[in-house]
C-alpha positions in Angstrom: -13.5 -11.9 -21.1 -10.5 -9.1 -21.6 -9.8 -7.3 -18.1 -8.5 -3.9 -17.2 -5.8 -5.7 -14.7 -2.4 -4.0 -14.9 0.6 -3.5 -12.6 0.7 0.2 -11.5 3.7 0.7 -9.5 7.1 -1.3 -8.6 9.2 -0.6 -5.2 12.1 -1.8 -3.6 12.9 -1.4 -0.1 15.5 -3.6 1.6 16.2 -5.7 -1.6 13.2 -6.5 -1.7 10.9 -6.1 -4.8 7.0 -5.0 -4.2 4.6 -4.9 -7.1 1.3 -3.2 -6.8 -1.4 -4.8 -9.4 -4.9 -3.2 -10.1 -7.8 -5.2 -10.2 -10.8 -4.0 -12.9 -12.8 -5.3 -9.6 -13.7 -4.2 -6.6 -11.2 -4.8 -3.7 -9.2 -6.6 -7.0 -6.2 -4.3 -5.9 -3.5 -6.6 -4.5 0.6 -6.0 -3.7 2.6 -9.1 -4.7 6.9 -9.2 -3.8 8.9 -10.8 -6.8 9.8 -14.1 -5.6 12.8 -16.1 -7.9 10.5 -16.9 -10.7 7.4 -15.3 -9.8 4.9 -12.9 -8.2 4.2 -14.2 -5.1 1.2 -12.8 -2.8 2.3 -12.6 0.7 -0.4 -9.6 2.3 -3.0 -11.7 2.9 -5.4 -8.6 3.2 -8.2 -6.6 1.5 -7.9 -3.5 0.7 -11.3 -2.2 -0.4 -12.1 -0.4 -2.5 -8.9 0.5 -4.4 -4.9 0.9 -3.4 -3.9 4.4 -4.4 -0.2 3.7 -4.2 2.9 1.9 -2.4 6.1 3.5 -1.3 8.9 3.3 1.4 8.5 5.2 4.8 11.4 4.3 7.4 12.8 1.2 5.7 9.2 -0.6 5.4 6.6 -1.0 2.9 3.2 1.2 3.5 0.5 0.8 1.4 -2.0 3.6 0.6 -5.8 3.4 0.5 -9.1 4.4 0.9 -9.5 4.5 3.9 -6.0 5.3 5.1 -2.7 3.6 5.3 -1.0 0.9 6.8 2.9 0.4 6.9 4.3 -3.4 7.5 7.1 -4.4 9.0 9.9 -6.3 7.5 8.3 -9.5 7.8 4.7 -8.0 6.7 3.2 -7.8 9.8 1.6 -4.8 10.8 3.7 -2.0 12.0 1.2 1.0 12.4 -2.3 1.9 10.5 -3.6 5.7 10.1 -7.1 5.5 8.9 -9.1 8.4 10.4 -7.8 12.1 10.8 -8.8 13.9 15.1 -11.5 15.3 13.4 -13.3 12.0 12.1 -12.9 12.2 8.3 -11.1 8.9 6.6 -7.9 9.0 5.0 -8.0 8.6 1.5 -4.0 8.6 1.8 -2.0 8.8 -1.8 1.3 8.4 0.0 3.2 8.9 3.2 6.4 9.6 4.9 8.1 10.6 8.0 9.7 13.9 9.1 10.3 16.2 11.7 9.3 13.8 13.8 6.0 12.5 13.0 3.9 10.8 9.7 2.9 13.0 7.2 0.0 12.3 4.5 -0.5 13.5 1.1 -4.5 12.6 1.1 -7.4 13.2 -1.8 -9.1 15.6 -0.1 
């Protein structure tokens, strides 16, 4: 049976390559690195229900979802996780970056 799988976005940060792939499923979304000769999947979370995008904040990878974002540290391990705004609403975070001395989100709603 044909699937609507694809890889949406490609980003390098520190020489190293980051793939994001869209599952047709739910929580299918996935982000592999490019390892010599293949995609390798080395986040061994789920991100439900779908990754919105990847990009580079500080020198590390942060990947953007519903219901927030979570940035990893050079070895993937969990460097910081933003996931509800003060006034209770979830983060359905597109991308993020850092300035002016704190994060800064560009959400969906």
């Amino acid at each position: 049976m044909p699937t609507d799988d694809y890889y949406a976005e490609i980003e390098t940060i520190n020489n190293r390559v980051f793939v994001l792939a869209k599952g047709d499923t739910y929580g299918g979304d996935t982000v592999f690195t490019l390892g010599t000769s293949a995609l390798v999947h080395e986040i061994n979370e789920a991100f439900d229900p779908e990754i919105y995008s990847i990009n580079e904040v500080k020198g590390m990878l942060a990947i953007n979802y519903f219901p927030g974002t979570t940035i990893y540290n050079s070895d993937l391990t969990v460097n910081a996780y933003f996931g509800n705004y003060a006034f209770g609403a979830q983060v359905k975070s597109n991308k993020i970056t850092f300035g002016n001395s704190q994060y800064w989100i560009a959400d969906n709603d």
